[in-house]
C-alpha positions in Angstrom: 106.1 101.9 100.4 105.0 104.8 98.4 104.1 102.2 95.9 101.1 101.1 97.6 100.3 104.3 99.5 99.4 105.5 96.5 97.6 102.6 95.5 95.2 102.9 98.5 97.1 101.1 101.2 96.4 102.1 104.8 99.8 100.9 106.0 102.1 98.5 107.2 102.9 95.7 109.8 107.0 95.5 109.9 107.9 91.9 111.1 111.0 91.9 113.0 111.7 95.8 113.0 114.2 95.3 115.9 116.3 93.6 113.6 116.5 95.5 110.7 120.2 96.8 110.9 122.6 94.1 111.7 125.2 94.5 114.5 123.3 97.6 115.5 124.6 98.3 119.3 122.0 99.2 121.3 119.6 99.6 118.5 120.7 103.3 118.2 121.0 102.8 114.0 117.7 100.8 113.5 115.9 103.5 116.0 117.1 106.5 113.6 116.1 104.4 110.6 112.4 104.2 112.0 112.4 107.6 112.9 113.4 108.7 109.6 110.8 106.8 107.9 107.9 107.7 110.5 108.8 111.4 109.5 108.7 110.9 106.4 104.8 108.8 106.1 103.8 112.3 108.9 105.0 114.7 106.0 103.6 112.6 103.1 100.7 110.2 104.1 100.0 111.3 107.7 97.2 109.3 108.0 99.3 106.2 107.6 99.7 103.3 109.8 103.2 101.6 110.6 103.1 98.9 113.0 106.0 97.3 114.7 107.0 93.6 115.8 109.3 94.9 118.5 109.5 93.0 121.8 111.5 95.9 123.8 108.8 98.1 124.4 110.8 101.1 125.8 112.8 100.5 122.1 110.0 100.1 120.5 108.7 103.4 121.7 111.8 105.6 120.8 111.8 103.9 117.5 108.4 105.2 116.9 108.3 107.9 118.7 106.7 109.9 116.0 103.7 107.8 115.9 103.4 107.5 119.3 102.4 110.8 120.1 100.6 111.3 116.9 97.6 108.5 118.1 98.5 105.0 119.7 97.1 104.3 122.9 96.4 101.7 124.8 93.6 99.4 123.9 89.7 101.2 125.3 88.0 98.3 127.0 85.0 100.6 128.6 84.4 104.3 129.2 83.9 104.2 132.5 87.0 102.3 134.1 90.1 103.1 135.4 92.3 103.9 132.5 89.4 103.0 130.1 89.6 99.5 131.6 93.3 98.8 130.3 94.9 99.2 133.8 94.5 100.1 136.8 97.8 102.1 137.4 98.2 105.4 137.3 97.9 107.0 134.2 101.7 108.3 134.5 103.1 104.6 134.8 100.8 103.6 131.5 103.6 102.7 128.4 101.0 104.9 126.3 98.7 107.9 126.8 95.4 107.0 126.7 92.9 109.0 123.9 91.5 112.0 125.9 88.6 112.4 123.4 85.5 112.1 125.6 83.7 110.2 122.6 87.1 107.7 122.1 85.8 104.3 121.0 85.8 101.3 123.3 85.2 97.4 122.8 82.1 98.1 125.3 80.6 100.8 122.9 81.1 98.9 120.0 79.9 95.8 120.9 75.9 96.4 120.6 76.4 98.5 117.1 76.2 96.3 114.0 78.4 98.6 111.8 81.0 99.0 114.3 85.0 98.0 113.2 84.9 95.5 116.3 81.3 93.7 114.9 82.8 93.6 111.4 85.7 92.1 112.3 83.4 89.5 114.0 81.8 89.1 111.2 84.4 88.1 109.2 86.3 86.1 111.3 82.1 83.9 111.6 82.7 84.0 107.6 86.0 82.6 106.7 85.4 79.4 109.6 81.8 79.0 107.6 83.1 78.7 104.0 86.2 76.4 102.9 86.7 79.1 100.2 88.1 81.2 102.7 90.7 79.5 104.2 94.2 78.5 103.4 94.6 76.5 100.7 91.7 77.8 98.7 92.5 77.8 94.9 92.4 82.0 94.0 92.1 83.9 90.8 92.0 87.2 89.8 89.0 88.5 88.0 89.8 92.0 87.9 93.0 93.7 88.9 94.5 96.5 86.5 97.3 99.1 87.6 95.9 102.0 89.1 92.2 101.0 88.8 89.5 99.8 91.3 87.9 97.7 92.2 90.1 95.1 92.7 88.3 91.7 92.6 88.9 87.8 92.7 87.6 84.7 93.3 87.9 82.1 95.6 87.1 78.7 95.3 87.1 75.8 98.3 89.9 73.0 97.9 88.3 69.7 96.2 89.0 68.0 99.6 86.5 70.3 101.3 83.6 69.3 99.7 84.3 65.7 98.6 81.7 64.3 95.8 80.8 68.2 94.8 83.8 68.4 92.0 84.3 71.9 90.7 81.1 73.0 89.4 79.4 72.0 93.4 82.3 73.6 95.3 82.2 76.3 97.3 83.0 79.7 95.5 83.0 83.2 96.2 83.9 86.3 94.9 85.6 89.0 96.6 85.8 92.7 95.5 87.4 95.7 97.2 87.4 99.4 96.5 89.9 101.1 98.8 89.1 104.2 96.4 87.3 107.3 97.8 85.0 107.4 94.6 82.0 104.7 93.5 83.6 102.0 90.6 81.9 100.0 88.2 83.4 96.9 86.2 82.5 94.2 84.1 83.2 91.1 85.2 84.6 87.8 82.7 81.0 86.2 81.5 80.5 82.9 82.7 80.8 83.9 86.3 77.9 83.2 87.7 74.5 81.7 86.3 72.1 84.1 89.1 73.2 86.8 90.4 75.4 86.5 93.2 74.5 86.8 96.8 75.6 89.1 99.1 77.4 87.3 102.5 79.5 90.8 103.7 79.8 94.1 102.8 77.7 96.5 100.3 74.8 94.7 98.6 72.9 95.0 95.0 76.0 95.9 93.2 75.7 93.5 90.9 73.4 93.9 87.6 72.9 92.1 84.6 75.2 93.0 81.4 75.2 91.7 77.9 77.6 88.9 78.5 77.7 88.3 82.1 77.4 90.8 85.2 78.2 94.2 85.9 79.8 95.1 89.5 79.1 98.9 90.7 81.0 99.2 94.3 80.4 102.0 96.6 83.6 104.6 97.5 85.8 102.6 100.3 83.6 99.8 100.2 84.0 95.8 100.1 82.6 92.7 99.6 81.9 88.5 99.8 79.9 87.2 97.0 78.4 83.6 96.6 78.5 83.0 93.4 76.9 79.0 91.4 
């Protein structure tokens, strides 16, 4: 875990974390275990998320304790609803707080701003049903990955199947970069990439710029992109 915390990683989703310690009556083992790690990510990454596949929810809870008082709440559908428009019993009986902040973000809020986490996600989700290259089964390769560096970017490139008569050079490519990094990165990408410079679908745009044998990629601090690339 520390592995990829330090590498930039935001956190984790932990499939089946009920079931973690075998034989465990009443859970009370695998509950201490989460516990123990939950302290542990508070004291060293605080910031870091740890998300559970736990289908007890009163387990779940005093498995996670930690983290639950430190921020989860139910989800925000409005700021003006009962319980933010999650439910409408009392506050008491909710399985969560809710976020007192009076400025605590809502789907309702969100939805008319264009930069907000709920519109990008949108956006993305529009993006990988509109090119082949984004969906399972598209071939992948890295074009730059090196250990403790960013950017970290690859390409993608639509199955033969999803674009019959195009062959390789007519199929649908793109390039993906990400810079989890809190600094700006710049990289030069393998020549023969692209012919014209590569257009901008998500994410920050005009980072890429002509170099002597190919193109140069500058990505903005905690930034990411899609790229079309021919």
């Amino acid at each position: 875990m520390r592995f990829w915390l330090e590498r930039g990683a935001a956190g984790f989703r932990v499939d089946m974390a009920f079931s973690l310690v075998k034989n465990d009556g009443g859970r009370r083992e695998t509950k201490r275990f989460w516990q123990e790690i939950r302290a542990w990510l508070d004291s060293d990454y605080p910031e870091a998320a740890l998300v559970s596949e736990w289908g007890r929810p009163a387990e779940a809870l005093q498995g996670r304790r930690l983290r639950a008082q430190r921020g989860a709440h139910p989800m925000q559908w409005d700021a003006e609803g009962p319980n933010a428009g999650f439910s409408s019993a009392p506050p008491e009986a909710l399985y969560l707080p809710l976020d007192p902040r009076p400025d605590r973000p809502s789907v309702a809020g969100q939805a008319d701003d264009p930069g907000s986490l709920l519109n990008q996600v949108r956006a993305l989700i529009a993006l990988s049903k509109q090119h082949p290259a984004l969906c399972a089964g598209a071939e992948f390769s890295v074009l730059y990955a090196e250990a403790g560096q960013y950017p970290l970017v690859y390409e993608r490139r639509a199955p033969r199947t999803a674009t019959p008569g195009a062959g390789r050079a007519g199929a649908d490519r793109l390039v993906v970069a990400i810079n989890p990094s809190g600094r700006p990165v710049q990289v030069e990408l393998p020549d023969g990439l692209s012919q014209v410079a590569p257009v901008t679908l998500y994410g920050a745009d005009g980072v890429f710029s002509a170099a002597t044998t190919g193109w140069s990629l500058s990505m903005p601090a905690v930034s990411a992109g899609v790229y079309r690339v021919s």
